[in-house]
N, C-alpha and C positions, 0 to 999 in steps of 0.2 A: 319374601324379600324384605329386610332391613329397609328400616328409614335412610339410614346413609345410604346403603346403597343406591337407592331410589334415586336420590340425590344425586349420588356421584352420576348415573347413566343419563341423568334427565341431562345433568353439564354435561354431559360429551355427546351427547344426541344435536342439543345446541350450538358447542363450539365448530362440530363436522360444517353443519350447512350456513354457519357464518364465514368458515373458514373456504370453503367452495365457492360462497357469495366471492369473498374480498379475492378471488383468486380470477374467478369470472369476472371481476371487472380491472382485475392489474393487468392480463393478458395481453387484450387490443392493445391499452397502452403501450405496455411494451413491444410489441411488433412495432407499432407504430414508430416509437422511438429508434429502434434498430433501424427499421428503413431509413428513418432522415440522416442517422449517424453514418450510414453505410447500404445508397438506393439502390445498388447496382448498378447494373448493365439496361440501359436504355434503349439499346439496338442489342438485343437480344443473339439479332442478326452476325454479327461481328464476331468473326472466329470460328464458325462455324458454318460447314457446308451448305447451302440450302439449295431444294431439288430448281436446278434450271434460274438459277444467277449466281456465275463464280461470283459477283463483286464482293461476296461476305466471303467468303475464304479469307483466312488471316494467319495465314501460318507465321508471322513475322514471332520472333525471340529475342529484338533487341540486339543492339551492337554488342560486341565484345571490348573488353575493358584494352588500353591501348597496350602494346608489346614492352616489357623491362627494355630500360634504355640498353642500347650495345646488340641487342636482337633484331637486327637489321632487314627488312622482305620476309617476316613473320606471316604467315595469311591469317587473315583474321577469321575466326569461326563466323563466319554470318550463314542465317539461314535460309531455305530458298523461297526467293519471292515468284516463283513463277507462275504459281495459281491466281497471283494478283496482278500479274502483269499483261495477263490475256484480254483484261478490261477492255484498255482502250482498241483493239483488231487489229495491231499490226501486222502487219505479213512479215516483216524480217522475226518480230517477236516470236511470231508463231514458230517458226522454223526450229526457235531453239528452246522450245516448249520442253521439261524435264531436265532440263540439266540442271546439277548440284553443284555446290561450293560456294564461296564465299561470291560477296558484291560484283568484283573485280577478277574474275577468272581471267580475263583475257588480257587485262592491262596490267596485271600485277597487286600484290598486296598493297595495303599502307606500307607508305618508306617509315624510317624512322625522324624523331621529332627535333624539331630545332627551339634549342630551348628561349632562341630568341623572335621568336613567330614576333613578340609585338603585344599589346595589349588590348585587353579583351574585348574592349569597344570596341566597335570600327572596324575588324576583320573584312579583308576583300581578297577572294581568290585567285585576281590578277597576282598576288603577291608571289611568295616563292610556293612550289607546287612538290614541295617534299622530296624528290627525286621520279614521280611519276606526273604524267601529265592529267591535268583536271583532277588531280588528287592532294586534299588539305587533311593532315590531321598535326592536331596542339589540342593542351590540356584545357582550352576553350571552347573547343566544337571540333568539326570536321567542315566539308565539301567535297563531296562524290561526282564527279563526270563533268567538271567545270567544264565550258566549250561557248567562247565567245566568238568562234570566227568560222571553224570548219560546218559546211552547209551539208543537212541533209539533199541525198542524191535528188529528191524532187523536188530541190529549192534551186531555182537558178540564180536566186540571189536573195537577199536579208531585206526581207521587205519593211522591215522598219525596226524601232526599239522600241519595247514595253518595261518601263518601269514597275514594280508590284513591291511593298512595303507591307509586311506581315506581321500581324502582332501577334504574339501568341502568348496565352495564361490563365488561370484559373479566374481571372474578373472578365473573359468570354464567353465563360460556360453558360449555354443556350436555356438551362432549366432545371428540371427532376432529373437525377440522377447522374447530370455532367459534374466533370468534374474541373476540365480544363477546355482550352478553345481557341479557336483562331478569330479575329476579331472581324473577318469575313469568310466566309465560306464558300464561296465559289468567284472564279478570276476569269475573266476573258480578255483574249490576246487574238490578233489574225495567224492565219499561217504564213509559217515560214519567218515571223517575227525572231527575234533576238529580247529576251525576257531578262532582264537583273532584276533577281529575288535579293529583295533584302528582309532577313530575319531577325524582326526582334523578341527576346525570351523575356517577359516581363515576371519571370518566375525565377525561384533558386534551386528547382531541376530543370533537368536539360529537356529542350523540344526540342522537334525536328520538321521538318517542311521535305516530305518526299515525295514524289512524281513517279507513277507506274505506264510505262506502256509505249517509253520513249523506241528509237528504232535499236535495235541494238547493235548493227555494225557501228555506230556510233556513239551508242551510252552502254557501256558495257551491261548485262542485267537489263539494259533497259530503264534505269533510272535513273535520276539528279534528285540531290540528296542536299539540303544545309542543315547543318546541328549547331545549336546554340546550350552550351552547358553552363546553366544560370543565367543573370542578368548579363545584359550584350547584347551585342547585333554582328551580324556575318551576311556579307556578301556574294553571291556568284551567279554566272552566266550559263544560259543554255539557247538553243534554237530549235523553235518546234516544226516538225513537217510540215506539210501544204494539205492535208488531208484534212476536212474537216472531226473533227474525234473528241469526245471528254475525258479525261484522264485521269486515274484517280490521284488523290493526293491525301495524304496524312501523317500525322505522327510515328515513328515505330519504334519508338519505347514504349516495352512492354502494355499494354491494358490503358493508354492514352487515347489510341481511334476509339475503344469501348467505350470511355469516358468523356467523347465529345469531340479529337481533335482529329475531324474524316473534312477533304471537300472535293471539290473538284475543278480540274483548270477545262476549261472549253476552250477549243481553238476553231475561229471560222464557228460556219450553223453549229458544231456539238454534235454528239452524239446521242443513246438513249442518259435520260438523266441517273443519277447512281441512288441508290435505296442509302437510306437511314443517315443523310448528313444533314447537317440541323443549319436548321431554317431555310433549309429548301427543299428539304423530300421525307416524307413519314420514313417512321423506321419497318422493316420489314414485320418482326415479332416486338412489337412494344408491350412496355413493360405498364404495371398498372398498381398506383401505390394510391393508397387511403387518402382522403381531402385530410387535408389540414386543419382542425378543430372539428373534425367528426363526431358527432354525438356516438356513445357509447351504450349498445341494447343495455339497459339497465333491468328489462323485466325476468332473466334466468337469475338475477342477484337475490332479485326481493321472490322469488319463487322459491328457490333453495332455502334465505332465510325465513320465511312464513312455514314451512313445512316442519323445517326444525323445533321453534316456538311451538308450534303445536303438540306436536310429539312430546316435548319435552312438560307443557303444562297437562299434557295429559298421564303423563307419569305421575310427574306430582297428587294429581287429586285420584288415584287407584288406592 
């Protein structure tokens, strides 16, 4: 073998195990980076079946975008919550376990919008009710199953008022891998109380503040619902049973409970407590991401580059 040649294989015997070195240590970093850019899912749990606790069932899909003006009792596509609505043990709930269609089967779609709802702060459900009752939709949010007066059948009466004030935004998110949040995560109220939810969205996408497992001869679905689309606040009323229960409550735009924004309302003692809402219950499947300034194995680097150097000074002197 030629002198150059010798030369050229000793450099590429070299450049391999430098070039495997610098590869073996950009790697971790890069993972590393991805995850902070992009942590995932926290509660692994979310969305996904797990054996013996419906609470992570999450078939939710997100509201549908509101009806072109003049399309009047449109039904809106929603998808069914009814896997998540067995949470809290209702019996009326139970009864109508499986059924499909939208929110509002039984009361009706969204009406159509009035372009003078009012302005975007301040929203309250007592206002006009679209053409269906305990039903809000404007280009500001919604309110699903408003109901400030009619008593569940085991209530003989409104045992008092609860006020609750909800903040919700991405400056609540509880840690690694949230991404948005409600600025408390779990509400208790007595039974039979009369609750005005007021939601504020300190963000410029929309939250939502939803409640699963209400009765349903009187919340249609089963649920009371506020959406706040961007900065604003919206109001509405609801009245909870006499049974002591916890409820779930969360976000349901898209991949938002994933990302932090799950809790739950207790009424009276509560129920069992619910898996994976942050800062009150570990997640079911948690997720597990590298410390933050983690020292990087450096000795595969300097092994690959030592074996190279060798080789390659051993070329040389043949």
């Amino acid at each position: 073998m030629s002198r150059c040649a010798q030369l050229a294989l000793a450099a590429l015997l070299l450049a391999l195990p430098l070039t495997t070195a610098a590869l073996l240590l950009a790697l971790p970093l890069t993972a590393a980076g991805q995850l902070r850019e992009d942590p995932g899912d926290p509660h692994g749990d979310h969305g996904m079946p797990m054996p013996g606790d419906p609470a992570v069932a999450d078939p939710h899909a997100g509201h549908a975008p509101p009806p072109p003006r003049g399309a009047r009792h449109a039904p809106a596509p929603h998808t069914d919550h009814d896997a998540v609505d067995a949470l809290a043990g209702d019996g009326a709930a139970a009864g109508d376990a499986g059924a499909h269609a939208d929110h509002d089967a039984g009361a009706g779609a969204h009406a159509d919008h009035d372009a003078g709802a009012g302005a975007h702060t301040g929203h309250d459900a007592g206002g006009a009710h679209h053409g269906h009752r305990g039903m809000v939709l404007d280009a500001d949010g919604m309110v699903m199953n408003h109901n400030p007066d009619e008593l569940p059948r085991d209530c003989p009466r409104v045992a008092g008022d609860v006020e609750l004030r909800v903040r919700a935004g991405r400056s609540f998110a509880a840690g690694h891998g949230l991404a948005w949040g409600y600025d408390v995560s779990e509400w208790q109220v007595p039974p039979c109380s009369r609750v005005r939810v007021t939601l504020e969205n300190e963000d410029a996408v929309r939250h939502q503040w939803m409640v699963h497992g209400l009765p349903r001869y009187l919340y249609p679905k089963g649920m009371f619902t506020i959406e706040v689309n961007g900065p604003g606040t919206r109001s509405a009323s609801f009245i909870v049973p006499s049974g002591d229960a916890t409820y779930l409550v969360h976000c349901d735009v898209p991949h938002h409970m994933e990302k932090g924004m799950k809790g739950q309302l207790v009424v009276g003692a509560g129920g069992e407590t619910l898996p994976s809402v942050p800062r009150v219950s570990a997640a079911l499947v948690p997720d597990r991401y590298p410390s933050d300034g983690a020292a990087t194995p450096w000795w595969p680097a300097a092994l690959a580059a030592g074996l190279g150097v060798a080789l390659s000074l051993g070329l040389l002197r043949a």
